[in-house]
C-alpha positions in Angstrom: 169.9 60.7 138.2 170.5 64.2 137.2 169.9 67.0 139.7 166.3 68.1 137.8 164.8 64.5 138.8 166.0 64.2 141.8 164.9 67.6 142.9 161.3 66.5 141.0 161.7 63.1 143.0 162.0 64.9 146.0 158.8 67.7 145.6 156.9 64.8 144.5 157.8 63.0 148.1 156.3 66.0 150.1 153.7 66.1 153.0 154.7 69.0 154.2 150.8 70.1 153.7 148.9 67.3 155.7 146.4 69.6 156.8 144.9 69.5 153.1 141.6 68.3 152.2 142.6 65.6 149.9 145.9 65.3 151.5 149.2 66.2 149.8 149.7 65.0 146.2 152.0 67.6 144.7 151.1 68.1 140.6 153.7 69.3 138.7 156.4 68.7 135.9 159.7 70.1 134.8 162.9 69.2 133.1 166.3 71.1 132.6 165.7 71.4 129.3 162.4 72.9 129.4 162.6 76.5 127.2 159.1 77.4 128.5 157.5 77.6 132.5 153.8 77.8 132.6 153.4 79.5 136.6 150.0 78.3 137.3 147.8 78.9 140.4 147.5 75.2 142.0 145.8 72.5 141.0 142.3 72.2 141.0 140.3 68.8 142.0 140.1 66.8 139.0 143.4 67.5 138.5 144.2 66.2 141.4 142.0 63.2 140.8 144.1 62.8 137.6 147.3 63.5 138.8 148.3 65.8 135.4 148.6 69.3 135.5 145.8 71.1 133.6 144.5 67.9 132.7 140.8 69.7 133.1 138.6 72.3 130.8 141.3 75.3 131.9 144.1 73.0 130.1 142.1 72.2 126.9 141.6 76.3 127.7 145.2 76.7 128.0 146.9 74.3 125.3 144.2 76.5 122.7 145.9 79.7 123.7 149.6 78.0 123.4 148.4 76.4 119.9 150.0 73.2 120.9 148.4 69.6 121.6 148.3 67.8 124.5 151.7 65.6 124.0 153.6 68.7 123.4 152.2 69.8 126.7 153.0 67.2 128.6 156.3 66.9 127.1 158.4 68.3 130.6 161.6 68.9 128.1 159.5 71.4 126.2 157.2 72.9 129.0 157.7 73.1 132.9 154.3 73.3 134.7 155.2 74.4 138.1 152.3 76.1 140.0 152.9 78.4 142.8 150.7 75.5 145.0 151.5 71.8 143.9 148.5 70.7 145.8 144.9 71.1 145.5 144.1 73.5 148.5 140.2 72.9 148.9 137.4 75.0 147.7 136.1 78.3 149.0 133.1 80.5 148.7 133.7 81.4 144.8 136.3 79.0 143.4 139.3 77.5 145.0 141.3 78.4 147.9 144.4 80.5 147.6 147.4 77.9 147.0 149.7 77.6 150.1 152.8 79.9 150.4 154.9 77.5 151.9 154.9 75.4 148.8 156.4 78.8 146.9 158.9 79.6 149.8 160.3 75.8 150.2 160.2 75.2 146.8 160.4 77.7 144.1 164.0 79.0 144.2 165.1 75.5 143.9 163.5 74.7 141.0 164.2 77.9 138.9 168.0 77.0 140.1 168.0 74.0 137.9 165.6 75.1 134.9 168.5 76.7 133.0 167.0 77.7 129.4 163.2 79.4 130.4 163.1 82.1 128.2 160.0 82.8 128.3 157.4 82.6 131.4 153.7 82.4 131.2 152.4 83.7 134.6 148.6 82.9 134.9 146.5 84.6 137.6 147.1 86.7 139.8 149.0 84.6 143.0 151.7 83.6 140.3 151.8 87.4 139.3 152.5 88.1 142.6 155.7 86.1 143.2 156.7 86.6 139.5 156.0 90.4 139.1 156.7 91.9 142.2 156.1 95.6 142.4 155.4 95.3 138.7 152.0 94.9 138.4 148.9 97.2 136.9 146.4 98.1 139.1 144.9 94.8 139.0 144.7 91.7 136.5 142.7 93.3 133.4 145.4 96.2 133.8 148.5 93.8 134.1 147.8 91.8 131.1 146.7 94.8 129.3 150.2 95.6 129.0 151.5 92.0 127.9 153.8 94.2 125.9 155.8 95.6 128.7 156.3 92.3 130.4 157.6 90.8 127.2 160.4 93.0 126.1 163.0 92.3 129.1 165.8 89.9 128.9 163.6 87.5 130.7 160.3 87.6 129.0 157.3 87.3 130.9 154.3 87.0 129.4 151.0 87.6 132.3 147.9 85.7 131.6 144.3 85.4 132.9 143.0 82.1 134.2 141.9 79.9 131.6 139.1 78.7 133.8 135.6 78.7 132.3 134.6 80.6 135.1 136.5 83.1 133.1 134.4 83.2 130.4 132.9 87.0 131.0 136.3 88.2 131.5 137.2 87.1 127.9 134.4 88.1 126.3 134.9 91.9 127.9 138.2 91.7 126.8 138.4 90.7 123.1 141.8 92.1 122.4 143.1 89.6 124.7 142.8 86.9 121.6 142.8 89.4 118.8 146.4 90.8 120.1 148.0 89.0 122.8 147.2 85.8 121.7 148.9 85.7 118.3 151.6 86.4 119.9 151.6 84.1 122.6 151.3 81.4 119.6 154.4 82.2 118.1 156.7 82.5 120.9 155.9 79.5 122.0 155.9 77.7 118.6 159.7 79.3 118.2 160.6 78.2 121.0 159.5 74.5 120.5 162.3 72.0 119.9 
């Protein structure tokens, strides 16, 4: 078994969250080959249910904004989904709880080790914009995606996106340049690099 699986074997073995409150069941998928790494939040409950990554409303939400269908998403040579929380974490007052650190702290590093060809890195909400753009960040969210642009011209491009929640609804309508500008060119990034 290649060193990608076993590593993926291995994440999907852990407990190391047993306090949780539908107990661990870490949601996630990636390959070496994968050229794209969708940084999510953590999953949400009828994820977890499912046992799919974005297999909700936020990934019909989400595989819209990629222009790409479902088996292309769930393809793990062409996309990695690995949220900065594997688990769902339980709800809170106004959505879900914040996803775990210790799932970004034993995990993360070891998986970006053997992801090779990302080259390019959607980083949705604003816990994965905190462990992906460190002391790079707007002001806050609206600000950060604002300037998609910046993000995008490094020789790692990153490319910061809102949560494709419907609870997000508002947000996007405030913000129509988000799909009259950035989303065009989220398309065709992603469509070049599909295999």
């Amino acid at each position: 078994m290649k060193k990608d699986q076993l590593l993926l074997k291995e994440i999907k073995g852990c407990t190391i969250c047993q306090d949780l409150p539908l107990g661990p069941n870490p949601i996630l998928q990636f390959s070496a080959e994968a050229r794209i790494l969708v940084a999510g939040q953590a999953p949400g409950q009828i994820t977890h249910h499912k046992g799919r990554p974005f297999d909700d409303a936020s990934g019909d939400r989400l595989r819209d904004w990629l222009g790409i269908d479902r088996d292309t998403f769930y393809d793990p040579q062409q996309l990695a989904v690995v949220p900065m929380g594997f688990c769902f974490p339980g709800k809170g007052k106004s959505g879900d709880l914040a996803p775990k650190a210790i799932c970004a702290e034993t995990w993360r590093h070891k998986i970006l080790d053997v992801l090779p060809d990302i080259e390019l890195t959607l980083v949705i909400g604003k816990y994965a914009m905190d462990w992906h753009l460190p002391n790079r960040q707007e002001k806050n969210l609206t600000e950060t995606v604002k300037n998609w642009r910046h993000y995008l011209n490094r020789e790692r491009p990153v490319l910061p996106l809102p949560h494709p929640s419907p609870r997000n609804n508002i947000w996007l309508k405030k913000n129509s340049w988000f799909e009259e500008d950035l989303l065009p060119e989220l398309r065709q990034r992603v469509n070049e690099l599909l295999l």
